[in-house]
TORROBA-200858 format. One record per residue (C-alpha): residue number from 1; x, y, z. Coordinates in nm, 3 decimals. Layout:
TORROBA-200858
ATOM pos    east   north      up
ATOM NUM       X       Y       Z
...
This chain:
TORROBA-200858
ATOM pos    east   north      up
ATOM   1  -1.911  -8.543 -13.332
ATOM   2  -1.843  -8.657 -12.939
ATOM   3  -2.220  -8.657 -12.877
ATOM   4  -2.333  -8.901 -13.140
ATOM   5  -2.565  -8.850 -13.411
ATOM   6  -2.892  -8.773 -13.232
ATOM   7  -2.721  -8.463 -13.098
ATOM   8  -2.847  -8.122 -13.139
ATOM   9  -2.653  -7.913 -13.398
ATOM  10  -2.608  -7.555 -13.413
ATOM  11  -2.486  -7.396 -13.740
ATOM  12  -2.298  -7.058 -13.740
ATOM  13  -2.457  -6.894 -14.030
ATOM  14  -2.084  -6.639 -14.071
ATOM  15  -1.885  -6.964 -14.022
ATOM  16  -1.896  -7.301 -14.129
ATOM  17  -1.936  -7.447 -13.810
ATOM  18  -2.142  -7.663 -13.606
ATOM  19  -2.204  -7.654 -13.246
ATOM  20  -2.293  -7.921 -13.008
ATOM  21  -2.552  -7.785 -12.734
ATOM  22  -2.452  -8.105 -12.500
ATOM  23  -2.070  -8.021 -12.524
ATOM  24  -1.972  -7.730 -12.657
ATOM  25  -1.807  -7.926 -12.956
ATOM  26  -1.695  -7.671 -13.251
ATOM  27  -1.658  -7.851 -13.598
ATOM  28  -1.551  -7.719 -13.937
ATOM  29  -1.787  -7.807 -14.210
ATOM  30  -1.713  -7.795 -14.535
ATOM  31  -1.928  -7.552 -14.766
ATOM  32  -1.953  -7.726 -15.083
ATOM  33  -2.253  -7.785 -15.255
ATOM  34  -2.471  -8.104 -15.313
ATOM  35  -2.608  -8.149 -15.639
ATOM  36  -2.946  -8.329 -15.676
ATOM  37  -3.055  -8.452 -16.041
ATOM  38  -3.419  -8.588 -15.941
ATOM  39  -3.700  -8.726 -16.244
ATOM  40  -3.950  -8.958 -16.219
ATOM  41  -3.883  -9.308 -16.243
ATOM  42  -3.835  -9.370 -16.566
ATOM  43  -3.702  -9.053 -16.683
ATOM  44  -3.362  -9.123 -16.707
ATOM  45  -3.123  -9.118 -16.415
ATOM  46  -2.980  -9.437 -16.344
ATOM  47  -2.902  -9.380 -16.774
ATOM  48  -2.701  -9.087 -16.717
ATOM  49  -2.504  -9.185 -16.407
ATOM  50  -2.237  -9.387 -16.611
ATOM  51  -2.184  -9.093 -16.887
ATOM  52  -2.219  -8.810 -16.594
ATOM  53  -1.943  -8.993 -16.406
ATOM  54  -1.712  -8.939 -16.745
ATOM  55  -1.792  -8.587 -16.758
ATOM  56  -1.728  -8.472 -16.373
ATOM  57  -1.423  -8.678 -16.307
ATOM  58  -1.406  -8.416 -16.030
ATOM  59  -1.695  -8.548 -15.843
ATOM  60  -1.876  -8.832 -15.680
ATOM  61  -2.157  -8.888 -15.877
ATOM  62  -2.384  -9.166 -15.727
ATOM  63  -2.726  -9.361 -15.824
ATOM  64  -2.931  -9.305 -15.504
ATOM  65  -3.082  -9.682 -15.564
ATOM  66  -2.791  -9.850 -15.447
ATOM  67  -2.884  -9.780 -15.092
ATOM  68  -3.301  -9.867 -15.132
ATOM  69  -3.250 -10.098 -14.875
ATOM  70  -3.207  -9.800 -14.647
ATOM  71  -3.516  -9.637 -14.763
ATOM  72  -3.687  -9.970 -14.627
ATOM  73  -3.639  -9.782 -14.286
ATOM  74  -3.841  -9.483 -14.408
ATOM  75  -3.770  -9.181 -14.673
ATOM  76  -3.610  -8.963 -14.393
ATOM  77  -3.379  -9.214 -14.278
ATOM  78  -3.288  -9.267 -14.655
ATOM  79  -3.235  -8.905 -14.723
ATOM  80  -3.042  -8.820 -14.418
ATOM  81  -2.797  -9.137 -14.475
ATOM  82  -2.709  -8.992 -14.858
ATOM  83  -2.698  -8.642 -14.715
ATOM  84  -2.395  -8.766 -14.447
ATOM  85  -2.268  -8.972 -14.708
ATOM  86  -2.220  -8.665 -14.878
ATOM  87  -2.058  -8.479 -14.561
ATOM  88  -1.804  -8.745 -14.572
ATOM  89  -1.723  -8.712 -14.922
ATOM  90  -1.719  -8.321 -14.871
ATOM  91  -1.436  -8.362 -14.566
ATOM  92  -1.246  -8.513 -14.871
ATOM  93  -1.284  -8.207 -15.065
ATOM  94  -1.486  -8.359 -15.342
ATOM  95  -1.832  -8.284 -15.456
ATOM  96  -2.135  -8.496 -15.442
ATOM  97  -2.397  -8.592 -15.700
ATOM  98  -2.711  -8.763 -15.618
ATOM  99  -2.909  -8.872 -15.939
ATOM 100  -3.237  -9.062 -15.794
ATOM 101  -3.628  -8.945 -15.741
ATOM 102  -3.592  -8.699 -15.416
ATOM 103  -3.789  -8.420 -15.348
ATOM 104  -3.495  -8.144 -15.309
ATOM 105  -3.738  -7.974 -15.040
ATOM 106  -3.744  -8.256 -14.804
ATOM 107  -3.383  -8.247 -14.784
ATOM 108  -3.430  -7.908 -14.624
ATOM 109  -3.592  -8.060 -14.322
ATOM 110  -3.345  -8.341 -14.249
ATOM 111  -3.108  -8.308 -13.980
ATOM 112  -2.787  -8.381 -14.165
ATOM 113  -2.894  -8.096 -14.387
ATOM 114  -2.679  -7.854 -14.170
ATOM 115  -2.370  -8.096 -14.279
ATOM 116  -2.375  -7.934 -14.593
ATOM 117  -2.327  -7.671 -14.802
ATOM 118  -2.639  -7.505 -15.028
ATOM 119  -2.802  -7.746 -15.267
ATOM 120  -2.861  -7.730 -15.624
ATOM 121  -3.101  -7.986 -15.770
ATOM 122  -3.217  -8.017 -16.156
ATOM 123  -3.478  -8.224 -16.301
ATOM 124  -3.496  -8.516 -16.564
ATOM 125  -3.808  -8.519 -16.764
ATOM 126  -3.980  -8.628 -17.054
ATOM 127  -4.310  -8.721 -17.221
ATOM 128  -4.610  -8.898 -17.020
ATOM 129  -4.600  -9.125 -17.303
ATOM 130  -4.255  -9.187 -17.362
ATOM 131  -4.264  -9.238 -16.948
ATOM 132  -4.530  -9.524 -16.999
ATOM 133  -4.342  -9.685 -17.217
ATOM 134  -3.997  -9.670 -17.041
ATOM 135  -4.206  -9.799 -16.716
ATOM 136  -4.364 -10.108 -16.885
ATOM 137  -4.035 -10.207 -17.078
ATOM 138  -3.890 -10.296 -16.733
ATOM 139  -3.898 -10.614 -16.520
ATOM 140  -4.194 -10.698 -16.347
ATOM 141  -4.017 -10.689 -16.009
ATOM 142  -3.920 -10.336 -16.048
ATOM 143  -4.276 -10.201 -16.027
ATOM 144  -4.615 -10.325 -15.931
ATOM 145  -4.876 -10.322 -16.104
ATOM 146  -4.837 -10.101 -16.417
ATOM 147  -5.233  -9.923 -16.356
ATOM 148  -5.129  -9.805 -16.081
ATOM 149  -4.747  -9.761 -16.130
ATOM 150  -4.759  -9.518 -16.481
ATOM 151  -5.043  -9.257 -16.326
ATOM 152  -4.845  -9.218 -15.972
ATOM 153  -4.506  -9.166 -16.190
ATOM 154  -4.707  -8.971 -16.440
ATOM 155  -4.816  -8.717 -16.164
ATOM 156  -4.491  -8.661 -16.027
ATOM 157  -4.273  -8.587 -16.329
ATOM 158  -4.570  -8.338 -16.347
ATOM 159  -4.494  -8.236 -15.998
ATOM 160  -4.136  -8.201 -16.028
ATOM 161  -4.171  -8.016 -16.380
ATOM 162  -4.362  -7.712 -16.176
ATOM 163  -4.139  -7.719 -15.907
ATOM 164  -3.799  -7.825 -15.998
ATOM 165  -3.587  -7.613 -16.247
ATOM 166  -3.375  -7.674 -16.488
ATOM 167  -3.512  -7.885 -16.644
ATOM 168  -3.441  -8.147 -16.955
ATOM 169  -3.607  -8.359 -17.164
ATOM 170  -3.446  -8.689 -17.177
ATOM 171  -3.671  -8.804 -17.464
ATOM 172  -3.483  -8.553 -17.722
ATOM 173  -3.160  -8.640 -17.550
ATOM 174  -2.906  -8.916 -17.557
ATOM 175  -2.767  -9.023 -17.233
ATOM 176  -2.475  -8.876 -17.289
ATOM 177  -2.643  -8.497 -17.430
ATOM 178  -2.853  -8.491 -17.140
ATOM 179  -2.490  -8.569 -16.924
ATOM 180  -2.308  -8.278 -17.061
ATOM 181  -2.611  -8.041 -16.972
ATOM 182  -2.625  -8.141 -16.631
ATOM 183  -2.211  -8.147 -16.659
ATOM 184  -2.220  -7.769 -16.757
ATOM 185  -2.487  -7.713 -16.493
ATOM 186  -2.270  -7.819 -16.216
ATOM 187  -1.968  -7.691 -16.345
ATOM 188  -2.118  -7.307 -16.353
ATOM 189  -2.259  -7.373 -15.996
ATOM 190  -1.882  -7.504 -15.842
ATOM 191  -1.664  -7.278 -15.643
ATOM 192  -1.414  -7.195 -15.870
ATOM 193  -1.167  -7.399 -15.703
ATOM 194  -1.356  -7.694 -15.719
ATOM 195  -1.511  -7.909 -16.067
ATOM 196  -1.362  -8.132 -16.301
C-alpha cells in the first residue's frame, strides 16, 4: 500500500479489505487460504514437495528452506516474508503451500497475517526412532551436533503431534502416499472455485 510496509492495517472483518490508518487507503484482499504442512526436521517435507507439486498443479506449493537466509534476520521476519509471498501469489488467484517446520500459531501474530485468508496447517510425523535415523543420515553441515540435534527435534514432532492436526505418519508412507493425503486435504478445504 501508499504507506509502506510498517503501516498500520485495519481489516474489515464483512469485507476483504484493509485500511490504512495514515491514509485512508482501501485495498481488496484476496480470501484464499494458506496451507501450512509443518513436521519436524526430518519428518518428511522437503520429500513431499516434488510429488505434492504433481498433485496440486493448481497451487504454489513451496519448500520454506529456500528462503533460510531470511530467517537469519529472525523467525518473525522469516514468517512474515512467506506470509506476503503468499499475498502476492493470492492477487494472482492461486493458492499457497508452505511445507517447512512453522509453528501455525505464530503466524497468527505476524503482521502480514491480515494479508490473508484463514489458514489450514497439517502435520508430518513419524517415529522418534525412525526421526533419529533420518537426522543422522544427513550431512554434517545440516545439523550440529547430533546429542543435541535428535532430542530438540524429538520434542517438537512431540509438540506438534498434540497440537497440530491432521496428522500423518511419513514412516508408513511413501512420498508420494503421504502427497495425495495432504492433496485430498487441501482439495476438501479449497473454495470450490479454486484447486487443481
Amino acid at each position: 500500500m501508499t504507506c509502506g510496509p510498517d503501516a498500520i492495517l485495519d481489516r474489515d472483518p464483512r469485507a476483504p479489505t484493509l485500511h490504512c490508518q495514515r491514509c485512508g487507503d482501501i485495498q481488496e484482499v484476496p480470501a484464499l487460504p494458506l496451507f501450512v504442512v509443518t513436521g519436524a526436521s526430518g519428518a518428511g517435507k522437503t520429500t513431499v514437495t516434488g510429488p505434492l507439486r504433481r498433485q496440486l498443479p493448481g497451487c504454489d506449493v513451496f519448500d520454506v528452506d529456500i528462503t533460510l537466509q531470511v530467517a537469519a534476520l529472525g523467525w518473525d521476519t522469516w514468517g512474515n516474508t512467506w506470509l506476503r509471498l503468499a499475498h502476492g501469489v493470492a492477487l494472482n488467484g492461486r493458492v499457497t503451500v508452505l511445507c517447512g517446520s512453522m509453528i501455525p500459531s505464530r503466524l497468527e501474530g505476524l503482521p502480514a497475517r491480515k494479508l490473508l485468508g484463514p489458514i489450514y496447517s497439517c502435520n508430518l510425523d513419524c517415529p522418534d526412532d525412525v526421526l533419529a535415523e533420518r537426522l543422522r543420515a544427513r550431512p554434517s553441515w545440516r545439523h550440529g551436533s547430533l546429542e543435541t540435534v535428535v532430542p530438540e527435534h524429538q520434542r517438537f514432532a512431540a509438540w506438534l503431534r498434540a497440537h497440530v492436526q491432521p496428522s500423518r505418519d511419513t514412516s508408513v508412507l511413501t512420498p508420494a502416499q503421504a502427497a495425495e493425503h495432504i492433496a485430498a486435504w487441501v482439495r476438501d478445504l479449497l473454495p470450490r472455485e479454486e484447486g487443481g
